[in-house]
C-alpha positions in Angstrom: 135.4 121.7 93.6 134.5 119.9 90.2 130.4 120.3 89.7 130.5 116.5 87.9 128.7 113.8 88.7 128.6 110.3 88.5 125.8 108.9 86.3 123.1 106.8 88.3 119.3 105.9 88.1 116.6 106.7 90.5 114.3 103.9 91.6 111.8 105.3 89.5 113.9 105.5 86.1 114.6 101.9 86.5 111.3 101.1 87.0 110.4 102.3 84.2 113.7 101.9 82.5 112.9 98.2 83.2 109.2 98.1 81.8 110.4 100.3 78.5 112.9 98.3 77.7 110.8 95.3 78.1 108.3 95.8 75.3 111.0 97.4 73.1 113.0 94.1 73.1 110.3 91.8 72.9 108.5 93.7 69.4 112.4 94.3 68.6 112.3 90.4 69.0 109.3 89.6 67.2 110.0 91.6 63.9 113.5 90.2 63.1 111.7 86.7 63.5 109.2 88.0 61.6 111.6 88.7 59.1 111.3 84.7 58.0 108.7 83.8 55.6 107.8 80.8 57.7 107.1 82.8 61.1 103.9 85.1 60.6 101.7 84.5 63.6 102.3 88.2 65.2 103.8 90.5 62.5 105.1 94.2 64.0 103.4 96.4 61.9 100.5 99.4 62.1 98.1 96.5 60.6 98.1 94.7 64.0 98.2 98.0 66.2 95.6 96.3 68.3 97.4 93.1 68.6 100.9 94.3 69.9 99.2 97.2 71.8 97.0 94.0 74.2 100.7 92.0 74.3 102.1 95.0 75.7 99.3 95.6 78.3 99.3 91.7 79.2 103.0 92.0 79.5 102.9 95.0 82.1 100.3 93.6 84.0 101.2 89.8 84.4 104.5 91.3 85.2 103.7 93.2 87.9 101.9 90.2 89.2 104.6 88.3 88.8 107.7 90.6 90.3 109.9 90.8 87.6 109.9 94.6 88.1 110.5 94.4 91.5 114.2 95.9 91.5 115.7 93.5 94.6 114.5 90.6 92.7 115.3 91.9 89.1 118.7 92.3 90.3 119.2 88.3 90.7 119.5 86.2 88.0 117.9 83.2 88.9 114.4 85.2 90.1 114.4 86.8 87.6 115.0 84.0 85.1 111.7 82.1 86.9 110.0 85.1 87.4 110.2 86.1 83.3 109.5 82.3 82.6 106.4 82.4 84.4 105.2 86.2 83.0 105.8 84.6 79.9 103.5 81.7 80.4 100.8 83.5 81.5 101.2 86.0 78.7 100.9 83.8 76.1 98.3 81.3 77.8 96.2 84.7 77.9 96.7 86.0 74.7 96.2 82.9 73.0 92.9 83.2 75.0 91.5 86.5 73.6 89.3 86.2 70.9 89.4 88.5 68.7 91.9 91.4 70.3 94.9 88.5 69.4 95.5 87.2 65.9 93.8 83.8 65.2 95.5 80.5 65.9 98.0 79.7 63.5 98.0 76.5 61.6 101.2 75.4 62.2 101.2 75.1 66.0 104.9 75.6 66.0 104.7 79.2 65.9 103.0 79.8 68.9 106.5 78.2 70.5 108.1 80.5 68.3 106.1 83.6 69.5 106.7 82.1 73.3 110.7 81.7 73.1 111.3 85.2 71.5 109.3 86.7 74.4 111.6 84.9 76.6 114.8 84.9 74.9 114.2 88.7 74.1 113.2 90.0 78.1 116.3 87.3 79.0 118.9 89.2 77.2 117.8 92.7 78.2 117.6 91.9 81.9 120.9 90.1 82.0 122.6 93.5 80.3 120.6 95.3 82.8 122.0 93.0 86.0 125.8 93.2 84.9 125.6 97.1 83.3 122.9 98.9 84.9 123.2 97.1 88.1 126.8 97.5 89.0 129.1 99.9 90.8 129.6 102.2 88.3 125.7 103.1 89.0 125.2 103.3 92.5 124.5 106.4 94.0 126.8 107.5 96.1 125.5 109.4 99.3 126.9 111.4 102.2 124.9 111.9 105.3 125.2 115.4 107.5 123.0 114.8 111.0 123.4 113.5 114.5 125.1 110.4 115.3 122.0 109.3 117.5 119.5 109.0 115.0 121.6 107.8 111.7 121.8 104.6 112.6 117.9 103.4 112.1 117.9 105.5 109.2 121.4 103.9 107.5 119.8 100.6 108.2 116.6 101.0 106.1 117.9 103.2 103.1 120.8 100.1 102.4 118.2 97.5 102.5 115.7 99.5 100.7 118.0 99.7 97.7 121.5 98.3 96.9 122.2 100.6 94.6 122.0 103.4 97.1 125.3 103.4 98.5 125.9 105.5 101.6 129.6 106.1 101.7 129.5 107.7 105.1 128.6 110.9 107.4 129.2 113.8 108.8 128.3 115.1 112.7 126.5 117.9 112.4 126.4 118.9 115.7 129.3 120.2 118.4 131.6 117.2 119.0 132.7 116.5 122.7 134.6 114.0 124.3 131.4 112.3 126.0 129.8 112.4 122.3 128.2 109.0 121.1 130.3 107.2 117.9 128.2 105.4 115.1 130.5 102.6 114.1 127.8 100.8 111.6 129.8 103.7 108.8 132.6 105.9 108.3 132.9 109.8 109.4 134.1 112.3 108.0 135.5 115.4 109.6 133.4 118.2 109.3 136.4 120.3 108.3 137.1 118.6 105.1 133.1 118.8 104.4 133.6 120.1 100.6 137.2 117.9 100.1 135.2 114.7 100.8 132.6 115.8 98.3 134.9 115.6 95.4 136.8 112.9 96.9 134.3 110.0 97.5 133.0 111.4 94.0 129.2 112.3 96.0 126.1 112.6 94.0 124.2 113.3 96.8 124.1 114.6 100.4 121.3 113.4 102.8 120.6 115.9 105.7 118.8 113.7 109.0 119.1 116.2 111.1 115.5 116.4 113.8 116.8 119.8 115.1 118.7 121.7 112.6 119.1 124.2 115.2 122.0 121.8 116.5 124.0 122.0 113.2 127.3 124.2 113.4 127.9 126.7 111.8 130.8 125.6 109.9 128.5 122.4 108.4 125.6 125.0 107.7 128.0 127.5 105.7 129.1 124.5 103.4 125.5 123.4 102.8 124.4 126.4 102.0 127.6 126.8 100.0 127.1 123.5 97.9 123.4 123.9 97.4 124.3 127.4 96.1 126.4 125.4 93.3 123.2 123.2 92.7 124.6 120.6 94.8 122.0 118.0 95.6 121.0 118.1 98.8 117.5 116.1 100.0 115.8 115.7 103.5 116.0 112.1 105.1 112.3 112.2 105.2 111.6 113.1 101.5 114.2 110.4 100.5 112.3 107.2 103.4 109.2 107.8 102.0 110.4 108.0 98.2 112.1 105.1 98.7 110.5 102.8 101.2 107.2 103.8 100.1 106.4 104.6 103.8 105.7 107.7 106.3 108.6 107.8 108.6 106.1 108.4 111.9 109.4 107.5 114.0 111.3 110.4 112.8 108.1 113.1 112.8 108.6 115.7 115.9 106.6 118.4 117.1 106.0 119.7 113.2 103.9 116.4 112.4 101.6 118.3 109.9 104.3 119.6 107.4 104.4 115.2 106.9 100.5 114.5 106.4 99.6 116.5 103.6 96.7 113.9 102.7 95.8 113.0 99.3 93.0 115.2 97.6 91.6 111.8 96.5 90.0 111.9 100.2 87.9 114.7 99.2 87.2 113.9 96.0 83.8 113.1 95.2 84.2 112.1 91.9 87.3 109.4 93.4 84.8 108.4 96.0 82.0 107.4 93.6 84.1 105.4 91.5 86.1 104.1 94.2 82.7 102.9 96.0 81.3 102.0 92.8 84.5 99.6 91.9 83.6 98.0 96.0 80.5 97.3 95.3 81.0 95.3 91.5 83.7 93.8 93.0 82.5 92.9 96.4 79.0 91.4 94.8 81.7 89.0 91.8 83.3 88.1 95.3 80.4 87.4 97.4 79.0 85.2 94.0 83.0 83.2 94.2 82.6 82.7 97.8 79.2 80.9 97.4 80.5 78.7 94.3 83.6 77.4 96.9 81.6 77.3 100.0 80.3 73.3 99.5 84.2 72.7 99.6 85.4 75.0 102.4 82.0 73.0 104.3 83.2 69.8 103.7 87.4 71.1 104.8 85.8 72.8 107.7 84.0 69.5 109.0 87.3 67.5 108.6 89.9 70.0 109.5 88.4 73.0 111.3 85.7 71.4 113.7 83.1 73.4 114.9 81.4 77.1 113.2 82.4 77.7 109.6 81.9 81.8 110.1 82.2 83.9 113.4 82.0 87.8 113.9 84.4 90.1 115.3 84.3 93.8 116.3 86.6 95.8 114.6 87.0 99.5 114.8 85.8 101.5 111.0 86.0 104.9 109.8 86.4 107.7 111.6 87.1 105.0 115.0 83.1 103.7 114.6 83.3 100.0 115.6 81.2 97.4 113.5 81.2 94.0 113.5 83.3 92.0 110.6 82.3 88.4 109.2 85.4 85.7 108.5 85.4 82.2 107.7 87.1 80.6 111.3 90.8 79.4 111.1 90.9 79.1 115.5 89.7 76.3 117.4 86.6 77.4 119.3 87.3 79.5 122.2 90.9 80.6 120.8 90.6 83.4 123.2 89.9 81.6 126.6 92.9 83.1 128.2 92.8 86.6 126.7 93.4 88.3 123.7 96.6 87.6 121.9 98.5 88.2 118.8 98.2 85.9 116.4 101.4 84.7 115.4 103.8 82.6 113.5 103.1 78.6 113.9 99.8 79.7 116.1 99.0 76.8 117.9 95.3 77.8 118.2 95.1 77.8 113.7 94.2 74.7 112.8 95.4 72.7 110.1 92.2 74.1 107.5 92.6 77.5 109.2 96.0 77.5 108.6 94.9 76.7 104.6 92.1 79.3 104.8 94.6 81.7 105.6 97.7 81.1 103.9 95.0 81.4 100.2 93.4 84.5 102.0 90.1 82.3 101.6 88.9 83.0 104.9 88.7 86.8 104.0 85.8 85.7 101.5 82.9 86.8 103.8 84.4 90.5 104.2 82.7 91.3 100.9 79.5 91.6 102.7 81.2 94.1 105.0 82.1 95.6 101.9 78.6 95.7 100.0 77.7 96.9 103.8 79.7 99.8 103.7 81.4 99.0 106.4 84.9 98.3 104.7 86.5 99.1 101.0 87.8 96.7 98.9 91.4 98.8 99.3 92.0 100.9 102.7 94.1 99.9 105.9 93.5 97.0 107.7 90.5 97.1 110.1 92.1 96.3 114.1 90.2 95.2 117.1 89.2 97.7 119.7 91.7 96.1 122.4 94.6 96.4 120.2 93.7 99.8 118.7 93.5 101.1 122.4 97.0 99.7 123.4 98.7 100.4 120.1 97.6 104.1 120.0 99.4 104.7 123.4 102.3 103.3 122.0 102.5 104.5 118.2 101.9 108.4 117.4 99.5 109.0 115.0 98.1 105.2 115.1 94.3 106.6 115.1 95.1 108.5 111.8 94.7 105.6 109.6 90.5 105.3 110.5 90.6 108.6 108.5 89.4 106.9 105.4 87.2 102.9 105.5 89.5 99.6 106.6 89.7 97.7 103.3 89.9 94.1 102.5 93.4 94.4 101.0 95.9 97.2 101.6 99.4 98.8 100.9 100.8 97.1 104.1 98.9 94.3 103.0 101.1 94.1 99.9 104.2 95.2 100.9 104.7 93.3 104.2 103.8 90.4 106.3 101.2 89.8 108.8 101.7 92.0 112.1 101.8 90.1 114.9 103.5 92.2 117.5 104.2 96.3 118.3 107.3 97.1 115.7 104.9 95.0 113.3 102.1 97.4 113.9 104.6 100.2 113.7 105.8 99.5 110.0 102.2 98.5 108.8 101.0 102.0 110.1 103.7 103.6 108.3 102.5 102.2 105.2 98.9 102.4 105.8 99.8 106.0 105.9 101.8 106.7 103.5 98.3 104.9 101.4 96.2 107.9 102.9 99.2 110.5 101.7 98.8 109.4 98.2 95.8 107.5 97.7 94.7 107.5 93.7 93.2 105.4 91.2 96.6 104.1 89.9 98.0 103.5 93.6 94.8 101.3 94.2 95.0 99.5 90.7 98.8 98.7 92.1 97.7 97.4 95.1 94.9 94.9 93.1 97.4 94.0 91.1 100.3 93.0 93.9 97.3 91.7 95.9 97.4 89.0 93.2 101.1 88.4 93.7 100.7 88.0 97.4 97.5 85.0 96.8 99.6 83.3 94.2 102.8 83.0 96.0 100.9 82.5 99.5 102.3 84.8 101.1 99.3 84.9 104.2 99.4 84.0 107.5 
């Protein structure tokens, strides 16, 4: 069997591949227009170090806020065409802004559309060789899966949306076939027999083992594991590959040997991550108390015409370590919303009013939490605090649900960033795996991620 590979890139390396490549083009772009006499607003050279070092920062930043390194959207044209336009905007709005880090203000206006177009024109060209090269077929990574039928199907479903260019060519039973055995017809199988044939056949990079009990593999598919990895095969477990690529803990996979999944993040012990961490709430919460009192004569005057009745109201919510303490919100339900019994709140709620709806939607109606924050209560960044009623039900449903009061509820989250309001059990269920997989790897530049998509979701109103 031939040891070579087809070439492909991780979701990682094209992260980064993408950012990279981004500031090369655009200083790439600015010295050859540079180059004219006429053009000398930003020149690329060790003189303005400090200048090209704060375009690069804005660039990273205002394009993570923006999405153009999110890989399902950099892999469309058209997003990514609106999503650079806008980056660029911003960009250039801000470092226009910045006195004295940016050059000064050219006299001849028309350079600064100069310097904007060649920011545009030089991302554009990189990501549209990146869509139609590093994008395509030749790329993809192409993966065999060895476990039981039963269980592939979930698995199959998440890994192909979590990444097109991870493509799953097919599987292989690992376990003793029968005639009463269940068939997965969502992809192809394979005949264990011709385990090493298919390998250099379907031209695999990788194999993907999802097997819960590899007691259950035969001995035939365990000889040519061991055989391949013996070669330096690539082989990976299906939970080492979710959470790399989903960015989640698979809880619905983990069996009986649930503490090989949570090694938790040092940064839970850390007392030096703790100070700063509480030090960054408490800054942050008291610039977002000061914003809330600056916009609360206007949410008043909404509240009177669209929202009649209490601006604020108090909820219980279950804190750290399952303590329960009471949380302050601007009110987006007509009064007595709960009349009947608790409920999920949902999509088109009838009980959100037409403000509430607006309070929500901007994330205003969070506002007041900051004094949970300054409280102690909350962080700025942690899991989403639940009510007692739901905790109780969703914890005899979910394993593990209770782990995520291990560290303070937060304002904003992971699962706040990465998916959309929860509103029924599943919803809780992938939140939870997310909220997780926060705990797992909490560190200062996984919570400067989460401010920075946090942005993302207010500007393109994604609440509910």
């Amino acid at each position: 069997m031939a040891k070579k590979k087809g070439i492909h890139f991780e979701v990682s390396e094209r992260k980064i591949l993408l950012r990279i490549v981004d500031l090369i083009m655009v200083f790439l772009g600015l010295y050859i227009i540079s180059l004219s006499s006429e053009i000398e607003y930003l020149e690329v050279s060790s003189n303005n170090s400090t200048a090209l070092i704060l375009l690069g920062f804005y660039i990273t930043v205002f394009g993570t806020v923006f999405e153009i390194y999110d890989l399902q959207k950099a892999s469309q044209l058209d997003s990514t065409f609106r999503n650079v336009v806008i980056t660029t905007s911003t960009v250039v709005l801000f470092y226009l802004l910045t006195p004295v880090l940016s050059p000064y203000l050219p006299e001849e206006r028309i350079q600064i559309a100069y310097f904007y177009l060649t920011i545009i024109a030089s991302i554009l060209l990189w990501r549209f060789l990146y869509i139609y090269l590093i994008e395509s077929p030749r790329f993809y990574k192409r993966v065999l899966v060895v476990g039981e039928v039963s269980n592939i199907d979930s698995l199959v479903k998440s890994l192909r949306n979590s990444d097109p260019n991870y493509k799953i060519v097919g599987f292989i039973n690992s376990e003793e076939t029968t005639s009463e055995s269940v068939k997965f017809k969502g992809l192809k199988e394979f005949e264990s027999a011709d385990f090493l044939d298919i390998i250099e056949k379907e031209k695999i990079s990788e194999i993907l083992v999802a097997s819960f009990n590899t007691e259950a593999i035969t001995a035939e598919v365990y000889h040519d594991l061991m055989l391949l990895l013996e070669r330096g095969f690539k082989i990976r477990d299906y939970t080492q590959v979710y959470e790399e690529m989903l960015l989640r803990v698979p809880i619905q996979f983990v069996g009986k040997d649930f503490y090989k999944y949570f090694p938790f993040s040092r940064s839970n012990e850390n007392q030096l991550y703790i100070f700063f961490h509480r030090l960054f709430d408490i800054l942050f919460s008291i610039v977002g108390v000061l914003f809330g009192i600056i916009l609360l004569p206007l949410i008043y005057i909404g509240n009177l015409l669209g929202n009649k009745g209490p601006l604020f109201y108090s909820q219980e919510r279950v804190g750290r370590n399952g303590k329960p303490f009471n949380i302050l919100k601007l009110r987006t339900m007509i009064v007595n919303a709960e009349a009947d019994g608790v409920k999920w709140a949902k999509k088109d709620d009838k009980r959100i009013t037409a403000f509430g709806k607006f309070l929500r939607r901007s994330r205003l109606d969070e506002i007041p939490q900051f004094y949970n924050v300054l409280k102690g209560d909350m962080s700025i960044i942690g899991p989403r605090p639940e009510r007692p009623f739901f905790v109780n039900e969703l914890s005899r449903i979910i394993p593990f649900y209770e782990t995520r009061h291990i560290i303070k509820p937060g304002l904003t989250g992971w699962a706040q960033v990465k998916t959309r309001y929860g509103a029924s059990v599943d919803d809780s269920l992938l939140k939870l795996q997310y909220d997780l997989f926060y705990i797992k790897h909490r560190s200062v530049f996984l919570d400067f991620n989460i401010a920075i998509k946090t942005l993302s979701t207010i500007l393109y109103y994604r609440g509910q």
